[in-house]
Residue, then its C-alpha position, 0 to 999 in steps of 0.5 A: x095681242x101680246x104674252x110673255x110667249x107669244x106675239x100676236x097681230x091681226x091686220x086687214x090688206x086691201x088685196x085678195x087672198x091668193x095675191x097676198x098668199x103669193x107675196x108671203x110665199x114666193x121669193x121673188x116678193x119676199x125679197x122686196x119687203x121681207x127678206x132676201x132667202x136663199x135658194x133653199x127656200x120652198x115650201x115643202x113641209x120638213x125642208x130647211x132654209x136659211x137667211x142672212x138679215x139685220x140692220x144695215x149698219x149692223x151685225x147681219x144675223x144668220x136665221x134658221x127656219x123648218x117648214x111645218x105647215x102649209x095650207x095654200x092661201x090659208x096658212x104658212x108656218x115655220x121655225x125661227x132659230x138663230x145658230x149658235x144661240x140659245x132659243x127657238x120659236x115658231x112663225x104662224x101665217x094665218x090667211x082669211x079672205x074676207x071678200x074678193x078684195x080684202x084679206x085679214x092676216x093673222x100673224x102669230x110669232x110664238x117664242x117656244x124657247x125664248x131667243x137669250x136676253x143677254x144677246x140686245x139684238x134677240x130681246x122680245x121688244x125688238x121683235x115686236x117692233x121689228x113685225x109691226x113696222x114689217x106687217x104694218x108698213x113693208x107689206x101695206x107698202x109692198x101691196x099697195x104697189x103690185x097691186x096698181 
């Protein structure tokens, strides 16, 4: 599902929802499919953190985040902010169990204050491209691995 404001995926992986609750959450998983966080990554609702990422040719772009909700294997929310330019949005992690083995995701990336059109790299179309080959083949690949 796709809006103006709002980016939406919905995916099932074949891991249960505890092991994929870990691999959203916890840095040392995060830095094999996702990215590489600082040390102030935790999850503690109102705590900052801050990450280095982009192409690996490319400009590396400072990120921004805020904790803002978290529900251990159910849901993981946060801010998205690049300093220093314009616009503002909200990352949703919403976990389901489906049975012991399989885990549907709900993937909401909402654009509060849209990131400036002017700026290539933070047009909508990149970040939608950038989180279906994230969900769709970093985390598939990811899983499939750890959990052999």
């Amino acid at each position: 599902m796709a809006t103006n404001d709002t980016f939406s995926l919905k995916r099932t992986y074949k891991a249960p929802v505890h092991l994929v609750w870990q691999v959203i959450t916890q840095k040392e998983h995060l830095k094999q499919w996702y990215f590489d966080f600082a040390e102030d990554w935790n999850l503690k609702l109102g705590s900052e953190f801050e990450w280095l990422a982009g192409p690996p040719d490319g400009k590396q772009w400072l990120h921004k985040g805020k904790m803002l909700e978290v529900v251990e294997n159910k849901k993981l929310s946060h801010s998205w902010e690049y300093p220093g330019y314009s616009g503002t949005s909200i990352v949703t992690w919403e976990l389901r169990g489906i049975d012991d083995h399989s885990t549907e995701l709900t993937f909401t990336h909402y654009f509060k204050v849209p990131f400036d059109p002017q700026e290539e790299a933070l047009r909508r179309e990149n970040f939608v491209e950038g989180w279906n080959h994230i969900l769709n083949i970093g985390l598939v690949e990811y899983l499939d691995k750890i959990g052999k």
